[in-house]
VOPAGU-2260 file (C-alpha; in pm, 1 decimal, decimal comma):
REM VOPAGU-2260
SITE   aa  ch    i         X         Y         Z
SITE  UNK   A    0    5555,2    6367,1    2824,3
SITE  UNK   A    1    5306,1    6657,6    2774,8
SITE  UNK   A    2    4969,4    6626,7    3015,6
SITE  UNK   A    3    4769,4    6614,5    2594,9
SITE  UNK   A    4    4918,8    6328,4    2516,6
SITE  UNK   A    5    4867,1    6157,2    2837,7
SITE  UNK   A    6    4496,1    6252,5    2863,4
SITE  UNK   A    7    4483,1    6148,8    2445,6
SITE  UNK   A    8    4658,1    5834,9    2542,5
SITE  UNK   A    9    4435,4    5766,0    2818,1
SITE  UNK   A   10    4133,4    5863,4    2645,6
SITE  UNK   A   11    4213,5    5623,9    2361,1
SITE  UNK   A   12    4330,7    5321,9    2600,0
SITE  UNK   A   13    3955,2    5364,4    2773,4
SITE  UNK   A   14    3783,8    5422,8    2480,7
SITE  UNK   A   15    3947,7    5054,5    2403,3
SITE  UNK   A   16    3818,7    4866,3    2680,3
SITE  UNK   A   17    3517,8    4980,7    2673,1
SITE  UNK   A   18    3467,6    4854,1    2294,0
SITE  UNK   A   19    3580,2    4475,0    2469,3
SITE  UNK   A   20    3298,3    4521,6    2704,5
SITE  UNK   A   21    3021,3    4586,0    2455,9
SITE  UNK   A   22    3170,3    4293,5    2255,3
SITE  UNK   A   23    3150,5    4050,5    2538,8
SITE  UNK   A   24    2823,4    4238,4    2719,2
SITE  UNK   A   25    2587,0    4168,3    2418,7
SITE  UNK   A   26    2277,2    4185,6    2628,0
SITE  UNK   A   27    2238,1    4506,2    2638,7
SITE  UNK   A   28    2020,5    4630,7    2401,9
SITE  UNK   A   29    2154,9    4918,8    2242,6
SITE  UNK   A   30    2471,5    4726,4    2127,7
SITE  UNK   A   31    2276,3    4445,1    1978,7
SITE  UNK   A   32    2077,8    4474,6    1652,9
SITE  UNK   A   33    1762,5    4259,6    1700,1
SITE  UNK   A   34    1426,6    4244,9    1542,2
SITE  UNK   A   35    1102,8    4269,4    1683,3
SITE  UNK   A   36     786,6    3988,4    1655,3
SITE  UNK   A   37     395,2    3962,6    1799,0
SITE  UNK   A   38     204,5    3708,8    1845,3
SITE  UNK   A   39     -95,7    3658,5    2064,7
SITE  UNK   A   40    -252,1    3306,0    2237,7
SITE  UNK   A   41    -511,1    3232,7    2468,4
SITE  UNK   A   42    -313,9    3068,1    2715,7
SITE  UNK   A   43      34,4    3119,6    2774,1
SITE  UNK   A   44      63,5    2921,2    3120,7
SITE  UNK   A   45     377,6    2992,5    3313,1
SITE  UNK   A   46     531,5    3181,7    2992,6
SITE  UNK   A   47     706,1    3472,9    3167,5
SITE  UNK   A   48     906,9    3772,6    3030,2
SITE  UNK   A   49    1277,7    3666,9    2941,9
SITE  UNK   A   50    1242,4    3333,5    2866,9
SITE  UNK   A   51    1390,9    3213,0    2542,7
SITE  UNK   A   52    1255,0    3210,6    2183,0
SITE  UNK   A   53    1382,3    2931,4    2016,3
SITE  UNK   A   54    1371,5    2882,8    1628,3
SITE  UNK   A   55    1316,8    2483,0    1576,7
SITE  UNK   A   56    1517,9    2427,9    1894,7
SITE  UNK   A   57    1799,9    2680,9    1899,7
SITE  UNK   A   58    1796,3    2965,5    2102,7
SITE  UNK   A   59    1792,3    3293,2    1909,5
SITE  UNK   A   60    1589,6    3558,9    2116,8
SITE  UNK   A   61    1403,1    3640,1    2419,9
SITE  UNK   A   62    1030,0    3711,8    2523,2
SITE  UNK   A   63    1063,1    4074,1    2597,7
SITE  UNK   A   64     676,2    4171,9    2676,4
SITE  UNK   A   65     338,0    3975,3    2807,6
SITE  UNK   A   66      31,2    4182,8    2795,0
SITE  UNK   A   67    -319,0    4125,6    2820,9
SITE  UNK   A   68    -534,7    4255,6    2434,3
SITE  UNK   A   69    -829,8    4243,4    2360,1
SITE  UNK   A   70    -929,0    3929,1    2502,1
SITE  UNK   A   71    -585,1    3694,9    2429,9
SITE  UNK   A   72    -237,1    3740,8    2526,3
SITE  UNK   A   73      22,2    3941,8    2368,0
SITE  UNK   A   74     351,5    3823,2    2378,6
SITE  UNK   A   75     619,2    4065,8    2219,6
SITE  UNK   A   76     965,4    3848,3    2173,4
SITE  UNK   A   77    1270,0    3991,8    2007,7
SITE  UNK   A   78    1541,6    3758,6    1777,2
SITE  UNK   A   79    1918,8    3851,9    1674,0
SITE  UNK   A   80    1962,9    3950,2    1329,0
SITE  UNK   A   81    1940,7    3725,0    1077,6
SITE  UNK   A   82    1770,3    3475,2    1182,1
SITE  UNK   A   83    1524,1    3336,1     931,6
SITE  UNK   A   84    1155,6    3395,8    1033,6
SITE  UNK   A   85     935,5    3372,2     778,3
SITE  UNK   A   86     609,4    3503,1     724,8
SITE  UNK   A   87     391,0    3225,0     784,3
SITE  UNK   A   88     651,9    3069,5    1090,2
SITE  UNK   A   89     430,4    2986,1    1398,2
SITE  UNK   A   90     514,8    3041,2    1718,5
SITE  UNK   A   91     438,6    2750,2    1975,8
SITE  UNK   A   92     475,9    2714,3    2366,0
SITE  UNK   A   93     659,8    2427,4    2459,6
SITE  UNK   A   94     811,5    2304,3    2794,6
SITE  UNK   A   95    1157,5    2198,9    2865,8
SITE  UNK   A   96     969,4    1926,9    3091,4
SITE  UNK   A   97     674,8    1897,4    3220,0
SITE  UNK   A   98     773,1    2107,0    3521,6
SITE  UNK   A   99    1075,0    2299,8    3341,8
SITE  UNK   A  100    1022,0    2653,3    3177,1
SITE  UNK   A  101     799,5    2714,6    2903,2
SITE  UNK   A  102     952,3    2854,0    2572,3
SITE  UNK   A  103     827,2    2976,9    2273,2
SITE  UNK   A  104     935,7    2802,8    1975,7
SITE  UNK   A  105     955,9    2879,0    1595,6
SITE  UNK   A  106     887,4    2700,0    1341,8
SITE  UNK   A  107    1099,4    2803,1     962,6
SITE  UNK   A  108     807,7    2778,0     763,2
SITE  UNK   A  109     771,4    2694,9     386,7
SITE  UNK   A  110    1030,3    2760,1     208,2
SITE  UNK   A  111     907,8    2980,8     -79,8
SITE  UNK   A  112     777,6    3225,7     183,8
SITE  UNK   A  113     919,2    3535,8     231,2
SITE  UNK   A  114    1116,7    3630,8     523,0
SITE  UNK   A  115     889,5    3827,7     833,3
SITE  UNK   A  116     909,1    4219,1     836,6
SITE  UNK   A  117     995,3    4282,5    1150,0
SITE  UNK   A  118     725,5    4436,4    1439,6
SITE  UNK   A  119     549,3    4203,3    1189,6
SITE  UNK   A  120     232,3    3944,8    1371,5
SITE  UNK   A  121     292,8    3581,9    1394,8
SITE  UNK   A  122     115,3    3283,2    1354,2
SITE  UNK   A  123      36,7    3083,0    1673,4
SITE  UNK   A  124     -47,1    2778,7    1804,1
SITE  UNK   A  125    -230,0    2720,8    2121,3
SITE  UNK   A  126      -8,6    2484,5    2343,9
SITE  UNK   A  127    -124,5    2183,4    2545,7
SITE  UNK   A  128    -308,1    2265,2    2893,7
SITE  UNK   A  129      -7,9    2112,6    3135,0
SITE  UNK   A  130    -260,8    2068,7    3430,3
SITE  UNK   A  131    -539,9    1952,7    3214,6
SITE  UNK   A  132    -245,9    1644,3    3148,7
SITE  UNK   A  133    -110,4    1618,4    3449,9
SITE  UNK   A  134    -475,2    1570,5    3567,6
SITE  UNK   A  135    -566,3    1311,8    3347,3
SITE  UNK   A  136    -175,8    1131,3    3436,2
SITE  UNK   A  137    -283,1    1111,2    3765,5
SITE  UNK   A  138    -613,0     961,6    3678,7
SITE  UNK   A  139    -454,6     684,5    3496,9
SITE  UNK   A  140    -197,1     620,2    3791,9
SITE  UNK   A  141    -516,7     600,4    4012,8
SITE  UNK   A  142    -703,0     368,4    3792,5
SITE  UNK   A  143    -386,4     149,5    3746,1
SITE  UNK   A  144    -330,1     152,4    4185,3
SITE  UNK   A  145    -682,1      75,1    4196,6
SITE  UNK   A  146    -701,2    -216,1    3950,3
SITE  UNK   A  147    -371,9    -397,1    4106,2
SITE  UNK   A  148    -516,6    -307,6    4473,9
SITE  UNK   A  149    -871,3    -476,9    4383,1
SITE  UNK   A  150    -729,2    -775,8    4212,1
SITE  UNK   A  151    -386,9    -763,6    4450,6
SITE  UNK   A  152    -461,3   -1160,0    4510,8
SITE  UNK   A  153    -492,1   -1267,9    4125,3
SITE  UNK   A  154    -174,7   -1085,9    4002,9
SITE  UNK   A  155      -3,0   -1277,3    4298,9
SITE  UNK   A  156    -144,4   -1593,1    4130,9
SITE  UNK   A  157     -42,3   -1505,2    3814,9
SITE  UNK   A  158     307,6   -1398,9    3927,1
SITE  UNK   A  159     335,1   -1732,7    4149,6
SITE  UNK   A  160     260,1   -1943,0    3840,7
SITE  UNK   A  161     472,6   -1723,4    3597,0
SITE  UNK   A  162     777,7   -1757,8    3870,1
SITE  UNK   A  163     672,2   -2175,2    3855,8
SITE  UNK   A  164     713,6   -2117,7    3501,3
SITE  UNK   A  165    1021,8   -1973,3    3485,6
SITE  UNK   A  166    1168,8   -2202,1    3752,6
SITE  UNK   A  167    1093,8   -2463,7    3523,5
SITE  UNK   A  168    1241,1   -2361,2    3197,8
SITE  UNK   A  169    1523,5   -2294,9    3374,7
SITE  UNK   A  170    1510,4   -2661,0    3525,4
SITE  UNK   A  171    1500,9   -2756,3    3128,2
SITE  UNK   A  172    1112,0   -2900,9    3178,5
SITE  UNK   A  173     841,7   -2848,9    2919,3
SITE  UNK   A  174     861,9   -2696,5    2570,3
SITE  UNK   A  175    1014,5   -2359,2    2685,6
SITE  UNK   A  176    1272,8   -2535,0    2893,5
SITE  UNK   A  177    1389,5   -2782,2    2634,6
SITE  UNK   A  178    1396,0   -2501,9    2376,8
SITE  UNK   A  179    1613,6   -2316,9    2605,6
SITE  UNK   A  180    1796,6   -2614,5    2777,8
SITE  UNK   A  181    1824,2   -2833,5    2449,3
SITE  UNK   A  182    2102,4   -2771,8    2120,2
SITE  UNK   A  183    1927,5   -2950,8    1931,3
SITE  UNK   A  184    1701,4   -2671,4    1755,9
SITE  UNK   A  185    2010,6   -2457,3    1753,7
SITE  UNK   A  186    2212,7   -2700,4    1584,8
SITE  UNK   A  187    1927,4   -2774,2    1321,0
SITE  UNK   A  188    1820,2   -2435,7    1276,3
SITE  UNK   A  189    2297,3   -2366,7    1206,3
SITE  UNK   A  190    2247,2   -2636,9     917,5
SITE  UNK   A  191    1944,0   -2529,5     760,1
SITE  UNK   A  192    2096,4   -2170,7     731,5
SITE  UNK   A  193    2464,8   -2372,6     628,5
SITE  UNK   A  194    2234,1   -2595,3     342,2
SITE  UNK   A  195    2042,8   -2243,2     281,3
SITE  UNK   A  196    2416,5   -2068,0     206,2
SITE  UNK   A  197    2503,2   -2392,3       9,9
SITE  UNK   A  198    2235,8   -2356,9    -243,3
SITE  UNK   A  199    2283,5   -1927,4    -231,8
SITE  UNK   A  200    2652,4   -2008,3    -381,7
SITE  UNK   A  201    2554,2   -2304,9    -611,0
SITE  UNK   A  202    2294,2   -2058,1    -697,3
SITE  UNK   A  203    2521,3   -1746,5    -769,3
SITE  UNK   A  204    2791,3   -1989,9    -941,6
SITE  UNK   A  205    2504,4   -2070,2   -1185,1
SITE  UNK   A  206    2488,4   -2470,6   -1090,1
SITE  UNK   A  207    2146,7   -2653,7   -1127,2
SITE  UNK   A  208    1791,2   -2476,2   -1306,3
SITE  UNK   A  209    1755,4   -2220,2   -1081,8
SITE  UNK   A  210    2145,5   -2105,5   -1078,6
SITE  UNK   A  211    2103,9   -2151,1   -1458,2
SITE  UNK   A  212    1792,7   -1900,5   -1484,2
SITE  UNK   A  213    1955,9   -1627,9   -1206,8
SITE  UNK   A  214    2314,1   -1681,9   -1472,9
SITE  UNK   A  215    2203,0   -1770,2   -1795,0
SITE  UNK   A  216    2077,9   -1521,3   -2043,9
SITE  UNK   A  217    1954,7   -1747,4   -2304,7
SITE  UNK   A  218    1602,6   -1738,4   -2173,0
SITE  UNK   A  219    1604,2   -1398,1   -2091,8
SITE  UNK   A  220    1718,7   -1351,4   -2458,0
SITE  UNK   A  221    1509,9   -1601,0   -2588,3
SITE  UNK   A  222    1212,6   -1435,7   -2410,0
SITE  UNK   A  223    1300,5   -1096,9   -2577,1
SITE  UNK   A  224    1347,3   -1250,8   -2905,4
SITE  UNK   A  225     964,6   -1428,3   -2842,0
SITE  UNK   A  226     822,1   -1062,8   -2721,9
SITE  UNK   A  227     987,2    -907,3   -3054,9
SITE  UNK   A  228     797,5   -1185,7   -3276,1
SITE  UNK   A  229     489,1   -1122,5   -3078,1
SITE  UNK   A  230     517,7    -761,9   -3121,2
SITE  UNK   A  231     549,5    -782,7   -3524,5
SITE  UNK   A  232     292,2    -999,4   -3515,9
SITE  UNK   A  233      44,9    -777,1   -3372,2
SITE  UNK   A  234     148,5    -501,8   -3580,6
SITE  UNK   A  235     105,5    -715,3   -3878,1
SITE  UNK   A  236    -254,2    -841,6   -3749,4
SITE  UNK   A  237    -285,0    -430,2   -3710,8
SITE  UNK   A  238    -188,3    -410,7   -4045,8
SITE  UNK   A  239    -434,5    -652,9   -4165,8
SITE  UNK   A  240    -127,0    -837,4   -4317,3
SITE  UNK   A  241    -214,8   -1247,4   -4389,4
SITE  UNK   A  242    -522,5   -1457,1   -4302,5
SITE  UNK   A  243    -591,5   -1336,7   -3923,8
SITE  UNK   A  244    -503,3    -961,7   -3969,5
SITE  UNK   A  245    -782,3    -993,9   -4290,1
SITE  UNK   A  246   -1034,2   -1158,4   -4039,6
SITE  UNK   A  247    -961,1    -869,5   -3775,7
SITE  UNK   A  248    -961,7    -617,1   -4022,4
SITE  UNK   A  249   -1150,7    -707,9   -4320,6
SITE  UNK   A  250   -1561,2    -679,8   -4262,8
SITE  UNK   A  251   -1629,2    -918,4   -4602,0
SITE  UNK   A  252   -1653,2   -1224,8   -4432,8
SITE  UNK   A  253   -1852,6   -1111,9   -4157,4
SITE  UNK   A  254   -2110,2    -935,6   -4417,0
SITE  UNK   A  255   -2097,1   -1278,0   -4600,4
SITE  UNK   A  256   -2173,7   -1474,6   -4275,2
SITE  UNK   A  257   -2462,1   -1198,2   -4178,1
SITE  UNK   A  258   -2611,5   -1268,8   -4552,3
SITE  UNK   A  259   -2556,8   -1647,1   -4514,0
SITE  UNK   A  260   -2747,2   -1631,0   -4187,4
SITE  UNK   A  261   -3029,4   -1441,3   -4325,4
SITE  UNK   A  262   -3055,1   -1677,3   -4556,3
SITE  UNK   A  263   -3024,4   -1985,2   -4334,9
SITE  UNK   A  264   -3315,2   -1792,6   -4147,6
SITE  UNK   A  265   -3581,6   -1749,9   -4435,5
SITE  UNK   A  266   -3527,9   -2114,0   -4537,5
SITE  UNK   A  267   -3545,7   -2210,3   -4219,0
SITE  UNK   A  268   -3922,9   -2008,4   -4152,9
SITE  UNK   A  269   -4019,9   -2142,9   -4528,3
SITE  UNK   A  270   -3965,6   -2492,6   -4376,3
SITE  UNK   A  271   -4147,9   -2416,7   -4046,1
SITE  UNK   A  272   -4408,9   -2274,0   -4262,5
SITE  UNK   A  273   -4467,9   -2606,0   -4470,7
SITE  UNK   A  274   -4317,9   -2429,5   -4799,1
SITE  UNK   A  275   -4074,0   -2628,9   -5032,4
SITE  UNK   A  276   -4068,6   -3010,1   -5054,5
SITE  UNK   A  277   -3852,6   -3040,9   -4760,6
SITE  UNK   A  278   -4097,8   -2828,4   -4563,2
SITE  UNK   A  279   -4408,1   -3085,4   -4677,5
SITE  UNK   A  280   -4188,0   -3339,7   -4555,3
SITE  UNK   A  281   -4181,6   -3168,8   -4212,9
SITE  UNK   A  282   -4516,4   -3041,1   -4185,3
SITE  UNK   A  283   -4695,7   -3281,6   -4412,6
SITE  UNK   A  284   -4799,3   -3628,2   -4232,6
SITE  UNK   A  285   -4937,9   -3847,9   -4509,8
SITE  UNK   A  286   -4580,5   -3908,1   -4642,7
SITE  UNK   A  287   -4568,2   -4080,6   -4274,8
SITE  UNK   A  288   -4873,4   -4268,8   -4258,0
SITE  UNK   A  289   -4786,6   -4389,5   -4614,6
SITE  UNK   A  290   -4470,2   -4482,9   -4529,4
SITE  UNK   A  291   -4560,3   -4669,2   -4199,5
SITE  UNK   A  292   -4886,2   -4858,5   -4415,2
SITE  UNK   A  293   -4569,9   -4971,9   -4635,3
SITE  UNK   A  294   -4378,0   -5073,1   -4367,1
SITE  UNK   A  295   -4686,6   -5284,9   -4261,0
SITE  UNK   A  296   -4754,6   -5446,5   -4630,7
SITE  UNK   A  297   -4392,5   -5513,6   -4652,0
SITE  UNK   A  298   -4402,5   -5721,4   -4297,2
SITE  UNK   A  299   -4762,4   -5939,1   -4405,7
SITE  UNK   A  300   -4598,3   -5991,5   -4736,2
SITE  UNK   A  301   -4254,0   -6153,3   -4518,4
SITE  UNK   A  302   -4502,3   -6320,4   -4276,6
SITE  UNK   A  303   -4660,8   -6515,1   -4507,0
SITE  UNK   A  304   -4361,2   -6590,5   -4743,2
SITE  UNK   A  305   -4229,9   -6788,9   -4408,4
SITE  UNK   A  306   -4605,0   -6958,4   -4375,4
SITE  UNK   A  307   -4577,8   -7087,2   -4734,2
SITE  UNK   A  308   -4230,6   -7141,3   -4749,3
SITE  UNK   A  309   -4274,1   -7543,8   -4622,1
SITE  UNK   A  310   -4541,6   -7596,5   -4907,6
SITE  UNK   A  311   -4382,8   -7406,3   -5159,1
SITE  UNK   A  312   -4051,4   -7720,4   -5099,0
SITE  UNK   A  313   -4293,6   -8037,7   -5099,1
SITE  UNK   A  314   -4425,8   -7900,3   -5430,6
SITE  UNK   A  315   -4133,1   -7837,7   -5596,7
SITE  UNK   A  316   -4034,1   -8187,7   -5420,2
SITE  UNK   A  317   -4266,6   -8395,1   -5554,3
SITE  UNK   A  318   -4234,2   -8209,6   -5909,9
SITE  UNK   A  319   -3877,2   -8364,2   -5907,1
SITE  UNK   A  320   -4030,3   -8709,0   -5859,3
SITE  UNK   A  321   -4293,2   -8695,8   -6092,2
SITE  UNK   A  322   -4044,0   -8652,9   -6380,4
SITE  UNK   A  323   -3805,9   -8919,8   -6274,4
């Protein structure tokens, strides 16, 4: 074999591997097409170059830069092609734990938005200060070792009496221990729910009023027929069809009943006024006093009918005698 095509068969064998390599090494940066973000925060914490970018929990980049601008921090962060940052994505610091490493994650953003230009500036969102809450956990642990250690001797009551408690449930005594010692509510509570599935399937085969309604369409029809009549009734009453839609519709009767009132209204001021002969006999009094003097006459005249009324018979008496 000629020393070309060894060296052209070597050359190409080489040239081979090293193509494996760059598909297995993708971390270098010159075989790997990624795309470039900003974004800037106050605080970053113990955010260091390297650490992964995350987009809604999966990994898809790394924080390639942390510099100190104008006041905040700028964090450049790199992502593999394709993945969907949008323009108005925010990037947030989060922790794997409270004492794992911090992260920045993405969020995808609204999904009308259009996708980030790349070298483009991110949204952020200023994370939670981790000492700030560790601070205020270890407050809260203090209060709570304080609390127990000041009243150490009453929560040893309390435990003592909820251990009596106990002890006694278990023993079957009191309320709680017959409700856990005793069948009986267990059996009562298995045929209420038996009686309860009785009536579901007496029920669902359509047996008694109520399995009747839940089966029967004859009221539901009967209903719909009702709601039909109702509805052409109203339309008819709309219409001013018949006796009520003429009332609803028809103004006559209450221009008749305005005019009939009017009227009813001057007679009644004519009246109140004296006018007319029935307004004499309301205002005038003489037709009273006459009256009441002939009331009076009338009762003398009956009084002394009943004085002469013994006379009047021992006359006409002693007539009868005179001509026998």
């Amino acid at each position: 074999m000629k020393t070309e095509v060894k060296v052209g068969i070597f050359f190409f064998l080489g040239l081979f591997i090293l193509l494996i390599i760059f598909e297995f090494i993708t971390e270098i940066p010159i075989f790997t097409r990624e795309y470039s973000f900003k974004t800037y925060f106050k605080s970053v914490g113990e955010l260091k170059e390297g650490n992964p970018v995350k987009l809604s929990g999966v990994e898809v980049g790394k924080i390639s830069k942390i510099n100190i601008a104008d006041g905040k921090i700028e964090v450049d962060f790199k992502v593999k092609k394709g993945t969907p940052v949008k323009s108005d994505s925010v990037a947030v610091i989060k922790l794997t734990s409270l004492l794992g490493t911090s992260y920045i994650n993405l969020t995808f953003g609204s999904p009308e938005s259009p996708l980030a230009q790349p070298g483009s500036v991110l949204q952020s969102e200023e994370p939670a200060d981790v000492s700030e809450i560790l601070a205020k956990v270890e407050s809260t642990v203090s209060s709570i070792e304080s609390v127990f250690s000041e009243n150490s001797e009453k929560i040893g009551s309390i435990l003592n009496g909820l251990d009596s408690v106990l002890a006694g449930a278990a023993r079957g005594e009191g309320t709680l221990g017959k409700l856990i010692k005793d069948d009986s509510l267990y059996n009562e509570a298995r045929d209420t729910l038996a009686n309860l599935n009785e009536i579901s399937k007496d029920i669902n085969q359509g047996k008694g009023t109520l399995g009747k309604l839940v089966k029967d369409e004859s009221l539901y029809n009967e209903t719909k027929s009702t709601m039909a009549n109702l509805g052409e009734l109203t339309k008819r009453l709309n219409n001013a069809e018949g006796t009520f839609g003429k009332l609803l519709k028809d103004d006559t009767l209450y221009n008749e009943a305005t005019e009939a009132a009017t009227s009813l209204n001057s007679i009644l001021k004519k009246i109140d006024k004296g006018e007319g002969t029935i307004g004499k006999l309301v205002s005038d009094d003489s037709l009273y006093y006459d009256a009441k003097n002939a009331v009076k006459k009338v009762e003398r005249a009956v009084d002394t009918q009943e004085d002469l009324a013994p006379l009047t018979t021992i006359g006409t008496a002693f007539g009868i005698l005179t001509v026998f």
